[in-house]
C-alpha positions in Angstrom: -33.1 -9.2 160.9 -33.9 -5.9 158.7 -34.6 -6.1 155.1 -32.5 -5.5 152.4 -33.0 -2.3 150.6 -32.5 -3.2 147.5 -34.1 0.2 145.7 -31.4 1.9 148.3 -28.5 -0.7 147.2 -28.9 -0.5 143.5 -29.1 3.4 143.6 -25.8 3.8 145.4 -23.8 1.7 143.0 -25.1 3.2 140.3 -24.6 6.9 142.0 -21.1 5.3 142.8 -20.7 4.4 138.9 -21.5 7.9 137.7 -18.5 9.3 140.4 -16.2 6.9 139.1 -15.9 5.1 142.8 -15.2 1.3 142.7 -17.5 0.0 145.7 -16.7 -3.6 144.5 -13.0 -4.1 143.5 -12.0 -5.7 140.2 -10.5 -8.5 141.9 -13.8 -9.4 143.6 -15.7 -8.5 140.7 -13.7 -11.2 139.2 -14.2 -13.5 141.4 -18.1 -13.3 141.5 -18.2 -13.8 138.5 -16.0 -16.7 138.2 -18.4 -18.4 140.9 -21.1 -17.5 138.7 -20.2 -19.0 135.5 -18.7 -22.0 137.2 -21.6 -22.5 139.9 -24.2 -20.4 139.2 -26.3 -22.5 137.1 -29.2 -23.7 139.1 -28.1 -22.6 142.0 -31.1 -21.1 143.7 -29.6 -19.0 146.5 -27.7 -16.5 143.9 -31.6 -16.0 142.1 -32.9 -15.1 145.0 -30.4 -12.5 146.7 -31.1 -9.3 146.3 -27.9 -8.2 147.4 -26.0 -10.6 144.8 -28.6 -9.4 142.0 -27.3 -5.8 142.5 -23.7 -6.4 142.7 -24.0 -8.5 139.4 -25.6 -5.5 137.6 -23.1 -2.9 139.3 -20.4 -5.6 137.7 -21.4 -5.9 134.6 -21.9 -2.2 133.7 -18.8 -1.2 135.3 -16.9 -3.3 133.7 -18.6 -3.6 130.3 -20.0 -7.2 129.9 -23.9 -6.3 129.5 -23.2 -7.4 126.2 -22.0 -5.8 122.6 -19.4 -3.9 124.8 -15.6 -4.4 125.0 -14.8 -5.6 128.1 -12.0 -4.2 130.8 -8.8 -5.8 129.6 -7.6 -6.3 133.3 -11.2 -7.1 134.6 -11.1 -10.1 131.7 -7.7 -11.4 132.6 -8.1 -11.3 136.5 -12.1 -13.3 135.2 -9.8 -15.6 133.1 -7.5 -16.5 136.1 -10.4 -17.5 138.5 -12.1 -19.3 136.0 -9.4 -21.6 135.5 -8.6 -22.0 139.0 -12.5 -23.2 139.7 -12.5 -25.4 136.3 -9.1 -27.2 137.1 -10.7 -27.8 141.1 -11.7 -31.4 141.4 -13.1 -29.6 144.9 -14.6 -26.1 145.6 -11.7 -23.9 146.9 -12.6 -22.9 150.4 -12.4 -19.2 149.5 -15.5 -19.6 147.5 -17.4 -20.5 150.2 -16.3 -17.9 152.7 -16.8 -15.1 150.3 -20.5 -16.2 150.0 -20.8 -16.3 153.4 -19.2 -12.9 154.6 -20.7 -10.7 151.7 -24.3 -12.6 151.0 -24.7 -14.8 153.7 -25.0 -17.6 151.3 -24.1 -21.3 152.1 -23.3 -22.0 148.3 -23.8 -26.0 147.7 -21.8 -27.1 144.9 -21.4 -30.3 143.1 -17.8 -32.1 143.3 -16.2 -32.6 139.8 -16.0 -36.4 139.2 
């Protein structure tokens, strides 16, 4: 298996920033971070990719939510949307789990709302 190249990674996201070319797409972007907020705390798998790590930093300059910014209106809305979905879930949606899988190779464990 070869290494992640993070170094590599980070620099052509942010190259691909400075260009104006969306590598990650805004509905993704949204979704990430949906599974994030929802899952992400505690979960040890999304600490300790690399890959993941990147992709969050790429998301949150490009679409303004480092912090003291004003977010992108439609990245907020589409974030809004997924964030619902996942909070009204008494299961994880299926589609969480295979976009961990494809893009991280992450089998994401989640707890079941009660």
């Amino acid at each position: 298996m070869e290494k992640f190249d993070e170094k590599f990674y980070m620099g052509m996201l942010n190259d691909a920033l400075t260009v104006g070319l969306p590598i990650i797409s805004t509905d993704t972007a949204a979704r990430l971070m949906a599974i994030t907020y929802i899952y992400g705390g505690g979960n040890e798998a999304l600490v300790l990719s690399p890959k993941f790590q990147c992709d969050c930093k790429y998301i949150q300059k490009r679409f303004g939510i480092q912090g003291g910014e004003i977010p992108d209106a439609e990245f907020a809305s589409v974030l809004k949307g997924y964030v619902k979905e996942l909070e009204g879930s008494k299961e994880c949606p299926q589609w969480v789990h295979d976009l961990m899988k494809k893009r991280y190779n992450i089998k994401l464990y989640v707890k079941q709302w009660l």
